[in-house]
VEXDREN-2710 file (C-alpha; in Angstrom, 1 decimal):
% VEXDREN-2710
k/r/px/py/pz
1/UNK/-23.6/102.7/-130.3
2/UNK/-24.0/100.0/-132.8
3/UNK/-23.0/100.0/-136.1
4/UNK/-23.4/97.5/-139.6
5/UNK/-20.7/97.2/-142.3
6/UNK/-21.5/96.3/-145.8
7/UNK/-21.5/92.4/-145.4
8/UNK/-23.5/91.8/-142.5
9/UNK/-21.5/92.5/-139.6
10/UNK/-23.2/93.9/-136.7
11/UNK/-20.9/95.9/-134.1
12/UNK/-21.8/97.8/-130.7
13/UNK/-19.8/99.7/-128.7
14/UNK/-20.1/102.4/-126.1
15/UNK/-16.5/104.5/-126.2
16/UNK/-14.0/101.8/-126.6
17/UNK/-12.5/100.2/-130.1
18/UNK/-13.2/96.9/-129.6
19/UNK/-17.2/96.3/-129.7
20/UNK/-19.1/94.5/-127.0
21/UNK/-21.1/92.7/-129.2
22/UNK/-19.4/91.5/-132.6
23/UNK/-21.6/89.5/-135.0
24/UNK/-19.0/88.6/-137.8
25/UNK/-20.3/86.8/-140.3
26/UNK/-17.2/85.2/-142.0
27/UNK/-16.3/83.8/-139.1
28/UNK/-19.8/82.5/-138.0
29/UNK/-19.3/83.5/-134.4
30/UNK/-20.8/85.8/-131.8
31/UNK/-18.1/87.3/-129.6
32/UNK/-18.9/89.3/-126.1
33/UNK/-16.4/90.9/-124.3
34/UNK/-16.0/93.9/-121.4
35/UNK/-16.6/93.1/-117.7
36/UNK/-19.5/91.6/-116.9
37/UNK/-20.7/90.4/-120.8
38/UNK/-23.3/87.3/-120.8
39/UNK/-25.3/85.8/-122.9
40/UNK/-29.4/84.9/-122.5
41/UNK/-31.6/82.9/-124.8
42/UNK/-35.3/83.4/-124.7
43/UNK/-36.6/80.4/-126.8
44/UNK/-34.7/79.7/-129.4
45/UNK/-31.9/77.3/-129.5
46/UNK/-28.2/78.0/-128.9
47/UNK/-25.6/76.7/-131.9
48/UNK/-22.4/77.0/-130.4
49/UNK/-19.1/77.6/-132.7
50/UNK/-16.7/74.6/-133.2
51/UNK/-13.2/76.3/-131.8
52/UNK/-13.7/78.5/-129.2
53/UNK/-11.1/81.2/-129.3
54/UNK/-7.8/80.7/-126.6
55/UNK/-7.5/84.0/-125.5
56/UNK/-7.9/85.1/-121.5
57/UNK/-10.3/83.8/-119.6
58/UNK/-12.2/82.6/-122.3
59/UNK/-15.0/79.9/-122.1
60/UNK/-17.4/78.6/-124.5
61/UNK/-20.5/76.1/-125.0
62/UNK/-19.6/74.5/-128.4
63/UNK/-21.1/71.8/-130.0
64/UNK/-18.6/69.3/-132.1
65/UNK/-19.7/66.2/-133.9
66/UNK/-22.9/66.8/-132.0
67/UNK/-22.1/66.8/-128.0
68/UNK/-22.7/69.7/-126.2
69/UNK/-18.8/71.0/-124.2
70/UNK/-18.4/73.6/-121.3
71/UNK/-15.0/74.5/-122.0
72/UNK/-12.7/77.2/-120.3
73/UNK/-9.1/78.4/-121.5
74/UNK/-7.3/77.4/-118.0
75/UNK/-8.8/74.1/-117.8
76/UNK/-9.9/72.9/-120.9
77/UNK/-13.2/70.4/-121.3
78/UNK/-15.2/70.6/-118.0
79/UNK/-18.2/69.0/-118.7
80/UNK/-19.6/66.8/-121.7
81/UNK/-23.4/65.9/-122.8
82/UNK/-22.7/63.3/-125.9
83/UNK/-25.4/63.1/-128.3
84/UNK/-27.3/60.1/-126.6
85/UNK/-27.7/61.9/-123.4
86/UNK/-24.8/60.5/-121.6
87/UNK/-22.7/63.4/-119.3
88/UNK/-19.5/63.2/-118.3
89/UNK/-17.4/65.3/-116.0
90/UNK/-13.0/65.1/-116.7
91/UNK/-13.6/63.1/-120.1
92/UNK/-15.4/64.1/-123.3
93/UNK/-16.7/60.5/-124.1
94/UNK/-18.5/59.2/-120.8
95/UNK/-19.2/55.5/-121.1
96/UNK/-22.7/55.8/-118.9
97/UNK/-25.5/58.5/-117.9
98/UNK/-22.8/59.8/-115.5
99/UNK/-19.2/59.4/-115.7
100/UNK/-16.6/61.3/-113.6
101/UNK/-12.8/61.3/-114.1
102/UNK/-9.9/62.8/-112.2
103/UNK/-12.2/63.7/-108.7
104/UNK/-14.5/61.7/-106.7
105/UNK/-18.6/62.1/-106.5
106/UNK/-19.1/64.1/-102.8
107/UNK/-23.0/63.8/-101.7
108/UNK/-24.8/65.8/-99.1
109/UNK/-23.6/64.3/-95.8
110/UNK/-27.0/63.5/-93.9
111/UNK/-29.8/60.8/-92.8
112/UNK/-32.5/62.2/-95.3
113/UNK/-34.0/61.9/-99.0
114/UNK/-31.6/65.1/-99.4
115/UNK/-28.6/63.8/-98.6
116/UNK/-26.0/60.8/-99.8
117/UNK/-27.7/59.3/-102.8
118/UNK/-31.2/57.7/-103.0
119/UNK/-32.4/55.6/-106.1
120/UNK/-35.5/56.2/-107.8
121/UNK/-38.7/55.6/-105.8
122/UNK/-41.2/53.0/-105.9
123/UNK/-39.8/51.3/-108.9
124/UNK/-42.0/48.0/-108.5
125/UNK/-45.4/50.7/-108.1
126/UNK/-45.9/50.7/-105.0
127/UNK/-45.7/53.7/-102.4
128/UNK/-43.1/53.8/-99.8
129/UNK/-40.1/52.1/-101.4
130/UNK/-36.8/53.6/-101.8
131/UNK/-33.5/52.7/-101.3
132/UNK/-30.0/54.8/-100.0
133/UNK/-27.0/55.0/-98.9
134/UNK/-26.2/57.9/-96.7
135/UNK/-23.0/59.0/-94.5
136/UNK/-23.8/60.7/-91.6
137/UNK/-22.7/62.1/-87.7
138/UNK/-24.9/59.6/-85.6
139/UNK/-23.8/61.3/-82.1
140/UNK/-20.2/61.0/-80.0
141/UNK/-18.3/58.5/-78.3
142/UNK/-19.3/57.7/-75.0
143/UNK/-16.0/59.5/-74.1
144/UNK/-17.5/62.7/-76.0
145/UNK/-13.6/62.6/-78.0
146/UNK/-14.9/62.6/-81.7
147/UNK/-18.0/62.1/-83.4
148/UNK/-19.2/58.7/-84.1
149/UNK/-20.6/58.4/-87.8
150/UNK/-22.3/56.0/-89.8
151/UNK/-22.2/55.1/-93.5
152/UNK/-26.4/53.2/-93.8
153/UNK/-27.3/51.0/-96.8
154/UNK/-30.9/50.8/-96.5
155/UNK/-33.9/49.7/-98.6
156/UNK/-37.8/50.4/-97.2
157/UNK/-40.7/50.0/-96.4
158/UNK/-41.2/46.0/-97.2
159/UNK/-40.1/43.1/-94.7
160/UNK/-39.0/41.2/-97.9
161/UNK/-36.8/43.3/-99.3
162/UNK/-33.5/43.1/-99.5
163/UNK/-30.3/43.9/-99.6
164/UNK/-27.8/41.6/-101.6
165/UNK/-23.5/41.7/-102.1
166/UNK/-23.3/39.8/-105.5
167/UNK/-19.6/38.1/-106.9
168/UNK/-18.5/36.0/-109.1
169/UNK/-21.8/35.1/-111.1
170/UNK/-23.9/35.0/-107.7
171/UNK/-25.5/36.5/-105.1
172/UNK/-22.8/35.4/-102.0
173/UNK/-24.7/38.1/-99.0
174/UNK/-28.6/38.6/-98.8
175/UNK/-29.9/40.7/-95.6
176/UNK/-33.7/40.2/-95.7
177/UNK/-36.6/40.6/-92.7
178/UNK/-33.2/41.2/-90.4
179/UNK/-32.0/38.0/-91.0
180/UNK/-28.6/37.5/-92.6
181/UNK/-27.6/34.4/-95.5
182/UNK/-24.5/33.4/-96.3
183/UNK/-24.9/31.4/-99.3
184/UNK/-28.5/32.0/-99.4
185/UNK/-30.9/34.5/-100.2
186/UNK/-33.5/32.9/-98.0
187/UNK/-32.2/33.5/-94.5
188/UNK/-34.7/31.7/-91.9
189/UNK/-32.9/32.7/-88.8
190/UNK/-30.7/36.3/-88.0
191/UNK/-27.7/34.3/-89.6
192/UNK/-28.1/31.4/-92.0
193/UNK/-24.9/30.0/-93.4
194/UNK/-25.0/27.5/-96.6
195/UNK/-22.0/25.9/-96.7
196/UNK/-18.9/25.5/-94.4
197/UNK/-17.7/28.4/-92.0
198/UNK/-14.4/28.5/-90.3
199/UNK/-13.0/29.8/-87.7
200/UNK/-9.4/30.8/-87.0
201/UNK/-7.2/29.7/-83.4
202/UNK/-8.3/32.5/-81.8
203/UNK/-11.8/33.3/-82.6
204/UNK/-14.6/32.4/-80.8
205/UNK/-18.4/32.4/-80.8
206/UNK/-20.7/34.8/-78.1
207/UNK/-24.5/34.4/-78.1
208/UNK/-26.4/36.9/-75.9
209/UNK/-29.3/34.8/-74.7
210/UNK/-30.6/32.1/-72.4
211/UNK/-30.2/29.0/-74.9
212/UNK/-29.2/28.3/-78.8
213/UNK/-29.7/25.3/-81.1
214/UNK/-27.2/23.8/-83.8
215/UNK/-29.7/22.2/-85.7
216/UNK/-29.9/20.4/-89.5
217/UNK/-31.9/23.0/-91.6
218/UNK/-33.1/20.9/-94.1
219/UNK/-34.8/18.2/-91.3
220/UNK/-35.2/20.8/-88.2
221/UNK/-34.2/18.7/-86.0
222/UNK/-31.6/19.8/-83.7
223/UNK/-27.6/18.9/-83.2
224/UNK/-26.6/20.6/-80.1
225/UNK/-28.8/22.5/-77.9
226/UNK/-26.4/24.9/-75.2
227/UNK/-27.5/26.9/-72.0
228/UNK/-31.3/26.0/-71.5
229/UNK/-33.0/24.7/-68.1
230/UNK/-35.1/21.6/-68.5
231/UNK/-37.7/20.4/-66.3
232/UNK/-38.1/17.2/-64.0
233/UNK/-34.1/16.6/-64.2
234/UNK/-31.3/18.6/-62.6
235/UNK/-31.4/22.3/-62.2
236/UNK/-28.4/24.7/-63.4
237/UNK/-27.6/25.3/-67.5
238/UNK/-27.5/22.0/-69.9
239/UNK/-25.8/20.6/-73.1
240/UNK/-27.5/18.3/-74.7
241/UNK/-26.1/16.3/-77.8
242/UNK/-28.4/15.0/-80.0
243/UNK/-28.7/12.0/-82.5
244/UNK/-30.6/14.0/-85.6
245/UNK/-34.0/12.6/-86.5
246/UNK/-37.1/13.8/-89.1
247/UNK/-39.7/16.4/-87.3
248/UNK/-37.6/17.2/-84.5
249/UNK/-38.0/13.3/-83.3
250/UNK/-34.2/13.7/-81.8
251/UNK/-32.0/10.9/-79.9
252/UNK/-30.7/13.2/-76.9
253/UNK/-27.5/11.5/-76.9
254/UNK/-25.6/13.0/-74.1
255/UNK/-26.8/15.9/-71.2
256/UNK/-24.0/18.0/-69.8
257/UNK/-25.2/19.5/-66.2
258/UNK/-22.5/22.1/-65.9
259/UNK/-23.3/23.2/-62.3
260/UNK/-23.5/20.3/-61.1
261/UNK/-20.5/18.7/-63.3
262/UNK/-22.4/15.9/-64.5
263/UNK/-22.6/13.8/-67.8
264/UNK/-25.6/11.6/-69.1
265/UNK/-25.2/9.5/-71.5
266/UNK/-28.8/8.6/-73.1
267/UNK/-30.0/9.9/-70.0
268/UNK/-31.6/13.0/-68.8
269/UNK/-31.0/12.0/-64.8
270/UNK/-27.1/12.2/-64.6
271/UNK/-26.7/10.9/-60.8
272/UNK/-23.0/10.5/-61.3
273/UNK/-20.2/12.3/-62.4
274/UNK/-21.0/10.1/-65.2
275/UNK/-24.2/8.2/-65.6
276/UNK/-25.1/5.7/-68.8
277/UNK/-28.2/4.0/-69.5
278/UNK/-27.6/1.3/-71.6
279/UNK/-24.4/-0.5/-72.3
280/UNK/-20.6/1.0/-72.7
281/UNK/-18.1/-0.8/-74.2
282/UNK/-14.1/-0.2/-74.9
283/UNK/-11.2/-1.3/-77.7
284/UNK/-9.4/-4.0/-76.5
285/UNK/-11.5/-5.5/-73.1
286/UNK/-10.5/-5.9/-69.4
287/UNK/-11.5/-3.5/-66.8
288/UNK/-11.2/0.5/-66.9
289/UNK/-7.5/1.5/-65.3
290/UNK/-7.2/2.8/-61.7
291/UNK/-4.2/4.6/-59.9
292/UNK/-3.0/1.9/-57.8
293/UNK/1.0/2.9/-57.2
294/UNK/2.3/2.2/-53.7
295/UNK/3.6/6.0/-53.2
296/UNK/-0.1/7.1/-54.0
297/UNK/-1.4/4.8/-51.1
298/UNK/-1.8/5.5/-47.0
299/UNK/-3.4/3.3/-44.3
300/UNK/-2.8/0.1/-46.6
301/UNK/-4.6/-3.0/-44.6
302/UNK/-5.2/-6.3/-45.7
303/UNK/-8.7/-7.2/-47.0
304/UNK/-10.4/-9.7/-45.3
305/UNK/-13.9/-10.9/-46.8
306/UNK/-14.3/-14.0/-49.0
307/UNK/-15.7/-17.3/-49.0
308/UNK/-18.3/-16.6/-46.8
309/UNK/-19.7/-13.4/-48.3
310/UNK/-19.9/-15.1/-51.0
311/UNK/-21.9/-17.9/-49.6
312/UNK/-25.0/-15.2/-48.5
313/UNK/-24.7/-13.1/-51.9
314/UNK/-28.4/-13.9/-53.7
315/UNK/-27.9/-13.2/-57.6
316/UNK/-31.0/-12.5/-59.2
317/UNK/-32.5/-11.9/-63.0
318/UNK/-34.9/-8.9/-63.4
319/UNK/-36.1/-6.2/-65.6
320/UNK/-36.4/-2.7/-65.3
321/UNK/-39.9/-0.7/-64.9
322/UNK/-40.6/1.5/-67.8
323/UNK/-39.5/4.7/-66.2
324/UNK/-36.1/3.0/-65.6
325/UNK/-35.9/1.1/-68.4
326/UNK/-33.1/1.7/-70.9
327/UNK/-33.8/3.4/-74.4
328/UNK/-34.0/2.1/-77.9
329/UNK/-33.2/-1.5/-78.4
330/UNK/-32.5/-2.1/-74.8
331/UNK/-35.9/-1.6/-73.2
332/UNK/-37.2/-4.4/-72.0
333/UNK/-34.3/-6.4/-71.4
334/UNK/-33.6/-9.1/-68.9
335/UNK/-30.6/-8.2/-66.4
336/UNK/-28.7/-10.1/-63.7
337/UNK/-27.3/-8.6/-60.6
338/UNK/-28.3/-7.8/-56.8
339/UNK/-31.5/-6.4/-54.9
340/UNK/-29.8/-3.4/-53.4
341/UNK/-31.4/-4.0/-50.0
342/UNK/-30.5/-7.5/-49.8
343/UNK/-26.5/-7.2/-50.4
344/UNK/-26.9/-4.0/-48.2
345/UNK/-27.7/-6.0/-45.4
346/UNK/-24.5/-8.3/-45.8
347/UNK/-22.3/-6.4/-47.4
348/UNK/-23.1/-2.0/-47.3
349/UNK/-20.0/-0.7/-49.0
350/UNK/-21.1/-2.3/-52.2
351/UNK/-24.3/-0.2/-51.4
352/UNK/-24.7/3.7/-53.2
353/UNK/-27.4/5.9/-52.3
354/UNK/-28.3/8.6/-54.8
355/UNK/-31.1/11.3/-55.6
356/UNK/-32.9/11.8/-59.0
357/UNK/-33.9/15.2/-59.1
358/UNK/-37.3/13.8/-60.5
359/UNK/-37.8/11.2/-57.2
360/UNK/-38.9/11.8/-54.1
361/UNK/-37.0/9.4/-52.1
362/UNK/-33.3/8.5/-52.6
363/UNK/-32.3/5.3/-54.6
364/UNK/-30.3/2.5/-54.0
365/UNK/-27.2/1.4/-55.8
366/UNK/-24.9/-0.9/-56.4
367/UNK/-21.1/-1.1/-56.5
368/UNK/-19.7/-4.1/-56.8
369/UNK/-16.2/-3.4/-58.1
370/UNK/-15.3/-4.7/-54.6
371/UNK/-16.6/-8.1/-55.3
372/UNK/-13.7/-9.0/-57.4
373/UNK/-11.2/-8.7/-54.6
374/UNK/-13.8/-10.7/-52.2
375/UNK/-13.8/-13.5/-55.5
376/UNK/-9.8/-13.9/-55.1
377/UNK/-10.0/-14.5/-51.1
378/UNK/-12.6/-16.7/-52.1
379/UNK/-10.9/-18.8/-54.1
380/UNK/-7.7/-19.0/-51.8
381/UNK/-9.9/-19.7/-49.3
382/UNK/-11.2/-23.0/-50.8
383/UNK/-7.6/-23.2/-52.4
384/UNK/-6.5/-23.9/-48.5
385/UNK/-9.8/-26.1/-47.8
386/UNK/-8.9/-28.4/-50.9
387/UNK/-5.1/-28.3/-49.6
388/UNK/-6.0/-29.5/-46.2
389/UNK/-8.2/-32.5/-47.7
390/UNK/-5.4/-33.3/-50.1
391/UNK/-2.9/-33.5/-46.8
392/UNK/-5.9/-35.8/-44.9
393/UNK/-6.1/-38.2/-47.9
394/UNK/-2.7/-38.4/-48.5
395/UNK/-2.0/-39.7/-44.6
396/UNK/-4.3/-41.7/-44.3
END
């Protein structure tokens, strides 16, 4: 039954002394109470009280200096809406449109616009876009032991958008058109560094595919080219060093032929363990070291040619066709040495054959390292000759 006192108040109860709805006007409050009591609005606007009552269970919406508080008598201030529209969840004066204090944020684990958190949509105008982040169970270990999840950082449906990691007052990390930049938010290749990288003792550098480049980004023009086969030269996997010019116009400096153990310097046609076109050169002069100690040596016989090798050696000067001509500044130059075949004929061990993987026929060359040693029996051979005539004169 309800009942009204003399200044205003408004009571109803049903059988029990305290009322279930208590309008009271001196204390400007509306107070429910018995099990199951709630309140419903139908279009007018709640004014909540300013001190809820600490009593029970108690809860209360109420409404000080204009912020709108769920409140409850076991755990105080629950949730907050401030005046300009901010919320905030463990603190009565959130700092942004959402701030939580005392718990963490948990979103629907998934790989859908329902789950983790998504940004608005299309916020350029366009259709499609939208970004995420989502944690989710991508399958199990291929030992079926635990599940194998994911946290995704995405951004759709444009190949030039991108995702960035900004510090410091710049944008260090861009992933765009699955490339990745390092120092750069224009990434031309799937990882662009801009600046130095380093590498620790123990780390190293795997690249699944049949060749890669080192080249100068700002010329193109390459460093290092690694694992490639080239034609018209030797067959197997090749290094090739370059000397960087503009447009790609690189020196190839030096060609590694791994299977075959071979080095070319400014030559593409190792035939040697080591092969240079052009001149090589060393600090100090002389002749390059060889391993010459008695206990290294077997079969040891003396060598007998001299004076009259000499006599049918047949020095020549010549230059080099094009196709065997040196590179650079040297092409075209004047030499002087031997016609293979001729010294062959009077003298074979200082006579190499060879094969260029680009000739049909063998080559000729020369070694003449051995010529040296046929100089000093030479010499001691005209040595005795001039001897002798000095012991003629010198009698008669």
């Amino acid at each position: 039954m309800a009942q009204q006192t003399t200044n205003g108040e408004l009571h109803v109860t049903e059988g029990i002394s305290a009322g279930l709805l208590d309008f009271t006007q001196s204390a400007g409050q509306i107070t429910l109470s018995g099990s199951g009591s709630g309140l419903y609005l139908y279009r007018r606007n709640l004014t909540a009280f300013p001190n809820p009552a600490v009593k029970g269970d108690t809860f209360a919406w109420y409404n000080p200096n204009g912020a709108l508080r769920l409140w409850t008598h076991v755990t105080g201030d629950l949730l907050t809406v401030t005046a300009d529209g901010n919320v905030g969840i463990g603190t009565t004066t959130p700092q942004a449109k959402l701030q939580v204090t005392g718990g963490a944020i948990t979103p629907e684990v998934g790989n859908n616009d329902q789950a983790g958190i998504l940004f608005p949509k299309d916020p350029g105008g366009g259709s499609g876009d939208k970004a995420y982040i989502r944690y989710y169970v991508e399958g199990t270990t291929s030992a079926n032991t635990s599940e194998k999840t994911k946290l995704l950082i995405g951004i759709e449906n444009d190949s030039d958008d991108s995702i960035g990691l900004f510090q410091f007052g710049a944008e260090r990390l861009t992933v765009t058109n699955g490339n990745v930049g390092i120092g750069t938010q224009k990434p031309e290749a799937k990882l662009q560094v801009s600046g130095l990288a380093a590498f620790d003792a123990t780390a190293g550098i795997d690249f699944d595919g049949p060749s890669w480049d080192l080249t100068n980004g700002s010329q193109k023009s390459k460093f290092i080219r690694w694992g490639y086969s080239r034609p018209n030269t030797l067959s197997g996997d090749v290094i090739t060093v370059y000397v960087p010019g503009n447009n790609d116009n690189s020196w190839e400096a030096i060609n590694i032929f791994s299977a075959h153990k071979r080095v070319g310097i400014n030559t593409a046609n190792p035939d040697q363990t080591l092969s240079i076109d052009g001149n090589a050169s060393k600090t100090g002069g002389g002749t390059f070291a060889a391993l010459s100690d008695a206990r290294t040596k077997t079969n040891v016989t003396p060598y007998q040619r001299g004076l009259e090798l000499i006599k049918q050696l047949s020095p020549v000067k010549f230059r080099y066709k094009p196709e065997f001509d040196a590179k650079g500044s040297d092409a075209g130059r004047e030499y002087v040495g031997f016609v293979a075949q001729e010294l062959q004929q009077v003298c074979p061990s200082m006579v190499l054959e060879t094969q260029r993987h680009n000739e049909s026929s063998s080559l000729l060359m020369t070694d003449i390292s051995e010529l040296t040693f046929t100089l000093v029996n030479a010499i001691k051979d005209l040595s005795d000759k001039v001897s002798a005539l000095e012991a003629r004169l010198n009698a008669a």
